[in-house]
Structure formats: C-alpha cells, structure tokens
VEXDREN-2710 file (C-alpha; in Angstrom, 1 decimal):
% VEXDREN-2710
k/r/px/py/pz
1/UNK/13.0/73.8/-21.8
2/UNK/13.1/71.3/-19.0
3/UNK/16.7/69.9/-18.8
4/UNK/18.2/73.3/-17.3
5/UNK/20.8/72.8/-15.2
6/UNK/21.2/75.8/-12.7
7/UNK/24.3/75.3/-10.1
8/UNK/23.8/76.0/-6.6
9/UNK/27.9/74.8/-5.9
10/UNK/31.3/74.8/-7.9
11/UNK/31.3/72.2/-10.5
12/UNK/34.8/71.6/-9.9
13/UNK/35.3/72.6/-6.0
14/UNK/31.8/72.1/-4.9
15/UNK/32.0/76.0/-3.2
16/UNK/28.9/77.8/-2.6
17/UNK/31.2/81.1/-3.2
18/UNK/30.1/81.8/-6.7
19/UNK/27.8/84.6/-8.7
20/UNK/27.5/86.3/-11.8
21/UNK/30.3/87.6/-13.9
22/UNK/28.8/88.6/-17.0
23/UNK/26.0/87.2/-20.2
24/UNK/27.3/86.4/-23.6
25/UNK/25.6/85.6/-26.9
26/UNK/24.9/82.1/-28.4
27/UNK/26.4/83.3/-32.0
28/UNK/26.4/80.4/-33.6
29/UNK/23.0/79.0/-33.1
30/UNK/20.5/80.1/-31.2
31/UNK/21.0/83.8/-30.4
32/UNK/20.4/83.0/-26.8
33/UNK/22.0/84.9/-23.8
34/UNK/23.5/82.6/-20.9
35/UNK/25.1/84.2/-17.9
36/UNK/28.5/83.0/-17.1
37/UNK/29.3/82.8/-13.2
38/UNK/32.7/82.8/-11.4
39/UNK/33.7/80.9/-8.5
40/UNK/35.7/82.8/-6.1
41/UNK/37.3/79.8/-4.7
42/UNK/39.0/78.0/-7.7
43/UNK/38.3/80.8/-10.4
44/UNK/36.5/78.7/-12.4
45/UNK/33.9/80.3/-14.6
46/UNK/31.1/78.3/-16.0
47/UNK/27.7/79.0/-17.8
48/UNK/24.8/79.0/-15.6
49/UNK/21.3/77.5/-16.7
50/UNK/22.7/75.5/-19.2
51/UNK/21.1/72.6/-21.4
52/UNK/21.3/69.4/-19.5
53/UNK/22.7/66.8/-21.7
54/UNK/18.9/65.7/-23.7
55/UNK/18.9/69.1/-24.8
56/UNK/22.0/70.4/-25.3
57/UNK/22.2/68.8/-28.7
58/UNK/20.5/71.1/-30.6
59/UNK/22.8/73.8/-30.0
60/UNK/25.3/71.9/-32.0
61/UNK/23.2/72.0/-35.2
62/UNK/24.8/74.4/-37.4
63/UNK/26.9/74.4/-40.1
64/UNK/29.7/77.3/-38.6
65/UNK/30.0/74.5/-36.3
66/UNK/33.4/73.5/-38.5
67/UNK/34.5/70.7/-35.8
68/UNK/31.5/68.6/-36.7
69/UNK/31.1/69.6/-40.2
70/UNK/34.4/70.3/-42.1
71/UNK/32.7/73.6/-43.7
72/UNK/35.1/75.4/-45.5
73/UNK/32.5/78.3/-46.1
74/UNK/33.4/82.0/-45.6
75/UNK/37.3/83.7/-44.0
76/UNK/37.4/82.2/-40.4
77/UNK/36.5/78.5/-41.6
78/UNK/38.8/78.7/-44.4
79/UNK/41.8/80.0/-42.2
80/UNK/40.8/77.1/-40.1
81/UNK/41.0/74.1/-42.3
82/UNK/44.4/76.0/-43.8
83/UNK/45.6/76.3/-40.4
84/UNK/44.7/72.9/-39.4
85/UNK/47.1/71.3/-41.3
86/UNK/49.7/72.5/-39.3
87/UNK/48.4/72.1/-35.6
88/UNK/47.8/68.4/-36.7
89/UNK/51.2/67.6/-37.0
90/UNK/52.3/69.7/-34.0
91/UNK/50.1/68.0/-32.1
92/UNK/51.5/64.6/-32.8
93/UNK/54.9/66.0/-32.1
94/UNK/54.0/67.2/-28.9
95/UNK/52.2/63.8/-28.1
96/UNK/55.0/62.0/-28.9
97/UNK/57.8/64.4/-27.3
98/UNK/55.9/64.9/-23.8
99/UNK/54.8/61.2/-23.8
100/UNK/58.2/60.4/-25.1
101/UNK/56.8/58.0/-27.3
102/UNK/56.6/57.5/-31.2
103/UNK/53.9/55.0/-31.1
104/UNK/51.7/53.3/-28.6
105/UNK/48.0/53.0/-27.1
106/UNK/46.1/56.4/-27.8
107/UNK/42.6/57.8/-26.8
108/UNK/41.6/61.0/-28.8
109/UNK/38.8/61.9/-26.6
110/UNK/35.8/64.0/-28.7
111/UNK/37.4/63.4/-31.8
112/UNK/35.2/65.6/-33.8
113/UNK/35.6/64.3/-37.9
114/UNK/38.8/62.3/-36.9
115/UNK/41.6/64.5/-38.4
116/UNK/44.2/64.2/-35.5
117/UNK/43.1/60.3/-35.1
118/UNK/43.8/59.8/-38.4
119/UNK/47.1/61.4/-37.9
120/UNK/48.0/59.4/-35.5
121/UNK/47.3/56.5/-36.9
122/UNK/49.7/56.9/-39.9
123/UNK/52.3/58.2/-37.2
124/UNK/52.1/54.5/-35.9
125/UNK/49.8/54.9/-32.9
126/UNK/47.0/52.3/-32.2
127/UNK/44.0/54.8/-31.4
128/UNK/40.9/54.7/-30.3
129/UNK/38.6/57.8/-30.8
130/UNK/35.3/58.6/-29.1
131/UNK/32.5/61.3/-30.7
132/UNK/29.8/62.0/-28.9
133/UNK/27.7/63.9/-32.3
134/UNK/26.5/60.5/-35.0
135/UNK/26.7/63.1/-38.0
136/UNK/30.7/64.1/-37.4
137/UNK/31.1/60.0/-36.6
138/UNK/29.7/59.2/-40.0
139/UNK/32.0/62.7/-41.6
140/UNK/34.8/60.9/-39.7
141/UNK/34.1/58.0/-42.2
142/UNK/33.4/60.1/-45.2
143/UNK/36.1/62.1/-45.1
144/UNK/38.9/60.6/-43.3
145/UNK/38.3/56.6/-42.9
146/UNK/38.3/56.3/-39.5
147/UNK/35.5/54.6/-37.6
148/UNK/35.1/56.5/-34.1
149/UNK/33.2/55.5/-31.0
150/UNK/30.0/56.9/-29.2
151/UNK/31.2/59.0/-26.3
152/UNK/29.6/56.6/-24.0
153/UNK/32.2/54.3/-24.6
154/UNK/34.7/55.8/-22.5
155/UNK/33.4/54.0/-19.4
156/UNK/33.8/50.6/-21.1
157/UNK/37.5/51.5/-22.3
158/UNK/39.8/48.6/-19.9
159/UNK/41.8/50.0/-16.6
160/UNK/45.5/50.7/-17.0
161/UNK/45.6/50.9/-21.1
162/UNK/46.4/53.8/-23.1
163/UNK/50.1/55.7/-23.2
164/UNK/48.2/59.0/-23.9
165/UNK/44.8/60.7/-23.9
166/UNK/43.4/63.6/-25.4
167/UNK/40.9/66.3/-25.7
168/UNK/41.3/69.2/-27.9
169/UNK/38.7/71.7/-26.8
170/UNK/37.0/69.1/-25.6
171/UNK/36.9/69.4/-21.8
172/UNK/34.7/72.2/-21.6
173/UNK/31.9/70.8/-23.2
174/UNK/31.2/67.4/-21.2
175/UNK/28.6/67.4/-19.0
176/UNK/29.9/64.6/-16.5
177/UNK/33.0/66.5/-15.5
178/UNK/34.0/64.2/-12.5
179/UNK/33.3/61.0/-14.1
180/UNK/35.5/61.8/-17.4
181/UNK/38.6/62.5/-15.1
182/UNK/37.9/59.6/-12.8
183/UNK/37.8/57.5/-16.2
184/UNK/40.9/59.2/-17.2
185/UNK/42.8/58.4/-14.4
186/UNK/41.9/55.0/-14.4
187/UNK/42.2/54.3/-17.9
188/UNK/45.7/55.8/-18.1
189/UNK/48.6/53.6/-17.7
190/UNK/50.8/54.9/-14.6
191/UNK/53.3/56.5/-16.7
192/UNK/50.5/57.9/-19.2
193/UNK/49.9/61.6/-20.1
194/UNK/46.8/63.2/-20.1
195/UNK/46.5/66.2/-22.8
196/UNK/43.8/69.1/-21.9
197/UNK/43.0/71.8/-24.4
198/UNK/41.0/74.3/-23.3
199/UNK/40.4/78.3/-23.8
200/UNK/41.8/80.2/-20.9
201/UNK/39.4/83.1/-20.0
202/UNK/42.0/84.9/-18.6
203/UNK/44.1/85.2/-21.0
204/UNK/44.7/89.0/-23.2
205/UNK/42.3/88.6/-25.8
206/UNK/39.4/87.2/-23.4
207/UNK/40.3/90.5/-21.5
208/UNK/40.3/92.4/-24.2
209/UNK/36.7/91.1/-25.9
210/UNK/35.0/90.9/-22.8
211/UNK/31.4/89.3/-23.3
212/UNK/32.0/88.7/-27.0
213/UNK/34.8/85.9/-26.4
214/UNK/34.4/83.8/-28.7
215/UNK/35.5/81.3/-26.8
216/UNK/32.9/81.8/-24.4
217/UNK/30.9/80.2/-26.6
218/UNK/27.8/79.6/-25.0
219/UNK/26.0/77.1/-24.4
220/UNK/28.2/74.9/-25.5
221/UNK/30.9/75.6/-23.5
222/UNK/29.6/74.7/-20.0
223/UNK/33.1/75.6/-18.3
224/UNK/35.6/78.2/-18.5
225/UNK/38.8/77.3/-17.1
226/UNK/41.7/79.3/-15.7
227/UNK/44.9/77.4/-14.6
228/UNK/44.1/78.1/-10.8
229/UNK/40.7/76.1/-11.5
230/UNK/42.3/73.3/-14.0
231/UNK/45.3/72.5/-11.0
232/UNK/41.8/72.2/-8.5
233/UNK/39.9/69.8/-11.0
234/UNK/43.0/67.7/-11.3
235/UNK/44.8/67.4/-7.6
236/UNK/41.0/66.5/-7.0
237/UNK/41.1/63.2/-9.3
238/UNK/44.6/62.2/-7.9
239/UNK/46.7/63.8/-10.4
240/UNK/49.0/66.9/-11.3
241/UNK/49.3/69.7/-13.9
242/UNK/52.7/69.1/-14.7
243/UNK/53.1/71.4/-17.7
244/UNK/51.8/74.3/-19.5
245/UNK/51.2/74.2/-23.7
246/UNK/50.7/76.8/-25.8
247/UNK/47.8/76.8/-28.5
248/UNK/49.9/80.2/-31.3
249/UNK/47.1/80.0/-33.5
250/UNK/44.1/80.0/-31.0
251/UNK/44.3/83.6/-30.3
252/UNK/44.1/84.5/-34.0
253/UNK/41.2/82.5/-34.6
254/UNK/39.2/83.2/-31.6
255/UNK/40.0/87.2/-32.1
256/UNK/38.2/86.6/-35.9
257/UNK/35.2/85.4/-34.4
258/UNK/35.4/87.6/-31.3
259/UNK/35.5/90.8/-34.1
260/UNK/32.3/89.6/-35.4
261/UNK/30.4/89.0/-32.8
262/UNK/31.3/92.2/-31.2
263/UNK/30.9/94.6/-34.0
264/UNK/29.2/92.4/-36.4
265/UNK/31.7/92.2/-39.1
266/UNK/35.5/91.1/-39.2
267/UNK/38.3/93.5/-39.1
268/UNK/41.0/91.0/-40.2
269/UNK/44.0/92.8/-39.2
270/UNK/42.6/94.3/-36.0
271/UNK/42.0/90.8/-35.1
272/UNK/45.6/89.6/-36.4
273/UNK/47.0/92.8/-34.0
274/UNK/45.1/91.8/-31.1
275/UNK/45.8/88.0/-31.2
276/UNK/49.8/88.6/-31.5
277/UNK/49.2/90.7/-28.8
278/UNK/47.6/88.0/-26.6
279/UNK/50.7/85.9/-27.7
280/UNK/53.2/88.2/-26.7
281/UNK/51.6/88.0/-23.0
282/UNK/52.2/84.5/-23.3
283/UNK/55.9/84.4/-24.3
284/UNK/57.1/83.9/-21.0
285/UNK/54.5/82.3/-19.5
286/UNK/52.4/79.7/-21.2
287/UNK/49.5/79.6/-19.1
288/UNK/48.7/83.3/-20.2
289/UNK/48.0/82.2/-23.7
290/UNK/44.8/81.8/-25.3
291/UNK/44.1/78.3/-25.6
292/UNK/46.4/76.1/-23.1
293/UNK/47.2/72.3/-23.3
294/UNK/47.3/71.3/-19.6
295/UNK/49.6/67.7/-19.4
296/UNK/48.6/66.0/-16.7
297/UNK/49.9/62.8/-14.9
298/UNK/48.7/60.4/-12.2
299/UNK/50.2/61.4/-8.7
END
C-alpha cells in the first residue's frame, strides 16, 4: 500500500516529541495491527502509518460498521440502534440548550445514515449534512429521507452561516485536521457553537482495556484525543473549549466491544460493571468520561 502516512511531527502541535505507546487490532475489518503513538507535548495519541485518504476507504467496508450500515445483527448492534433512540433526542436538547436555540442554521458534520439530521429537521432546524461514504448517503435516503452532502462540500459551505455544528465521533476520523477547524471557525456565525464528540483515551475503561479499546479503533481512528490535546487543537484555530459533555452510554457500548476483542467473546455484565465504573470516574468531572462532547466557541 502506497498512501501510508507515517508522522515525523504532532498532527495537532506540530512537536517532534512523540513515540510509540502501544499496537492495537483492526477488529472490524482487516485484522491489521497499527501502532498508536503519543505526543508528549499535547498528549495527543494518534495511529501511526495510517491509510492516507485513497486508501483508507476500504477499511470502512464492513457490515459491523453500524454508522454506515444500520445493521441490526448480533447484541452490541442491537443495544445500539435501541440505545440510539435515546441519545438522538438528547442530542438535540443539548444542541438547543448550549446553543440556546430551538431552531436555526445547523451543520451535522459526517452525518453517517442521517438519524440526528433527520432529528433535527422535525425539531425545526434548517440542516445541512455532509457524508463522506456514497453507500450511507444513499442509506440516509433509504431509510430516513434526507439527502446529505459529499464531505467535500464543507469548503464550499458560505462564511459566517450556521448557529451550530456538529460531529459525533466524527473528528477522529478526518484526514485534513487543520483545514476542517479552519472551516469551522469560519463557517460558524460569531455566537455559534461547535459540538466535538470524540473517545477520550484516558478515560477508566480505555485504562482498563488497554490495546483492545474499542475505541481505538484502528485505522479508522487516525487520532486519539485527551482534553489536554483537544484545548491545543482548538486555541490553535482561534477558539476555546468552553465546556465538557458527557457521552453515559459510550462507556457501555465501547466496554461490549472492548470484551470481545480482548477475550474473544462478550461477557455482558462484566462489560455493564466496567462501563458504570468508567462513569462513576466521570461524575464529578466530565472530561474523565468515555466519550466527551467538547463545545467550542470562536475567541
């Protein structure tokens, strides 16, 4: 494979300080191993030697991949779409509370099969929604009626427009890291939030799985954030972390998969255990939790 990207800096800092932390599995596709380096300047993690954007593709070609495909096969993916009904609507109540906002101009930024922009829409919001993949654009269609946008289409989106953006678990996958948050901060109208969801690596279950994460989830996951790392990336694009989210149900589902792909079959309640205790670090402080929802505004 050709299109290999191997950093020699930071992809968010641009340090040299950075080396090996540890090699996890490709699970869902592949079967690969992908070393995951640490940078000891912003703590960002990110995976080393990893599919440049012609290539990376194929590593999205599965059917356990349930963002793209709405598979309801086997425990985890049915827990998921169950689940999924109610982090849809506490999503949009979070979008509207933090925005402070019950309708308005909305980005929904790797939009998967258009669930939460379908939401959004019947909760009054004029939204536009970018997908990168062509088969969850035309699922998007199929299943929910909503017509999304190539990814590509972000840098065409006009200056000074939407209320809110947002990326759920989306962040960690895009290749041009720089140029999305430039975009972002351009795009966003100067009282507009941004929304980041992303999988915090050091959160208790992370810890506690070690190389079989799930949410390391290699290759696809080119970055690994850590709070430390996300303030870096966005004081960097002239804007500010100015509130931590939690993501409950995160740590449950990414303890599931982390059960399999570390002893090869799920123990439900061992994973149920461990993700209420990841949760339980997180009570007082939501940047511990599994999954975080960074809100950012423009400086």
């Amino acid at each position: 494979m050709n299109d290999i990207i191997k950093y020699q800096q930071c992809p968010v800092c641009g340090s040299g300080d950075i080396g090996y932390r540890l090699t996890a599995t490709d699970h869902t596709v592949s079967n690969e191993h992908f070393e995951i380096w640490e940078c000891s300047a912003c703590t960002l993690c990110f995976t080393q030697a990893v599919p440049g954007p012609a290539a990376i593709g194929s590593y999205y070609k599965s059917e356990a991949y349930v963002s793209h495909t709405n598979t309801r096969k086997g425990l985890v993916n049915t827990l998921y779409h169950w689940v999924r009904r109610f982090t849809l609507a506490s999503k949009k109540r979070m979008v509207q509370k933090v925005s402070d906002r019950k309708s308005g101009t909305l980005l929904d930024v790797g939009a998967g099969t258009g669930a939460f922009v379908q939401t959004m829409i019947k909760a009054g919001w004029q939204v536009t929604g970018l997908e990168p993949d062509p088969d969850a654009r035309l699922n998007a269609t199929d299943h929910f009626k909503v017509e999304l946008l190539p990814a590509e289409k972000l840098y065409d989106q006009p200056s000074a427009h939407f209320n809110a953006i947002t990326l759920w678990h989306v962040l960690e996958h895009v290749h041009d890291l720089h140029g999305y948050l430039e975009t972002f901060s351009r795009i966003l109208k100067a009282n507009g939030t941004l929304f980041i969801a992303v999988p915090n690596y050091t959160s208790y279950d992370a810890d506690f799985y070690g190389p079989h994460w799930a949410a390391w989830d290699v290759p696809r996951h080119l970055y690994h954030f850590s709070p430390q790392s996300m303030d870096v990336l966005a004081e960097r694009h002239g804007m500010q972390v100015v509130a931590h989210k939690r993501m409950w149900f995160d740590s449950f589902y990414v303890s599931m998969l982390s059960e399999q792909h570390q002893h090869g079959y799920n123990n439900f309640f061992r994973a149920l255990w461990n993700g209420w205790l990841s949760n339980w670090e997180a009570v007082d402080d939501p940047s511990k939790c599994s999954s975080v929802v960074y809100v950012l505004r423009k400086n």
